[in-house]
C-alpha positions in Angstrom: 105.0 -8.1 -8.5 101.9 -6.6 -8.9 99.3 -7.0 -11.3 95.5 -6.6 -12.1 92.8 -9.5 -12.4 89.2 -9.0 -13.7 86.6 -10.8 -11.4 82.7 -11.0 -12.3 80.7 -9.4 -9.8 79.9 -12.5 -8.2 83.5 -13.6 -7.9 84.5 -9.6 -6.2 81.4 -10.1 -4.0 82.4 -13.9 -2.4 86.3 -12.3 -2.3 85.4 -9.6 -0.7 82.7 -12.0 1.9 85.5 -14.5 2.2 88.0 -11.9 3.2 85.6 -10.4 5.7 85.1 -13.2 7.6 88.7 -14.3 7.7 89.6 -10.4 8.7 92.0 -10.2 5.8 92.3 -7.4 2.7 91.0 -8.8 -0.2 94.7 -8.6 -1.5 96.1 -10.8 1.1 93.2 -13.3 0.6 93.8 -13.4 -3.2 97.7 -13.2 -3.1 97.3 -16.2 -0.5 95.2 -18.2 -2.8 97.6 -17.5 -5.7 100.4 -18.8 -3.5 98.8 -22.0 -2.5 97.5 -22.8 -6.6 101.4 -22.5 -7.1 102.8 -24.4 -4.1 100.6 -27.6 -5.6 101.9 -30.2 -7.9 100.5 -30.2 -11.2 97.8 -32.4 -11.4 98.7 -34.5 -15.2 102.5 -34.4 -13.0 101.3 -36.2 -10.4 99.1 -38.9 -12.5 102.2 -39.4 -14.3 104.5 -40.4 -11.2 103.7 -43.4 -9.5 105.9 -42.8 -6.5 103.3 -40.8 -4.6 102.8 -36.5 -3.6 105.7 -36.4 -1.4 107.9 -37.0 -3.9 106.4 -34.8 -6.4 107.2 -32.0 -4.0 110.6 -32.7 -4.2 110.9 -33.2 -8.1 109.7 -30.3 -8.2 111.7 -27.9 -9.9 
């Protein structure tokens, strides 16, 4: 999938920084960071479970 994101100048500026220092494109970083938001619980999910984050992963769907 691909798709377009508006940044400020201040958010392209510490993208682009961040993926200098990591030696990455800017798309990899931000693909990367995308991935990992998504690979988390939800939040109001895992306040609502009491039996703890490793079983949140797998309820999960």
């Amino acid at each position: 999938m691909v798709f377009a994101i508006q940044l400020s100048d201040e958010q392209t500026r510490a993208l682009a920084e961040t993926a200098r220092r990591l030696n990455v494109p800017q798309e990899d970083l931000a693909a990367a960071a995308i991935r990992d938001l998504l690979s988390r619980p939800s939040p109001r999910y895992q306040r609502s479970c009491p039996l703890g984050p490793t079983v949140h992963r797998g309820l999960q769907p």
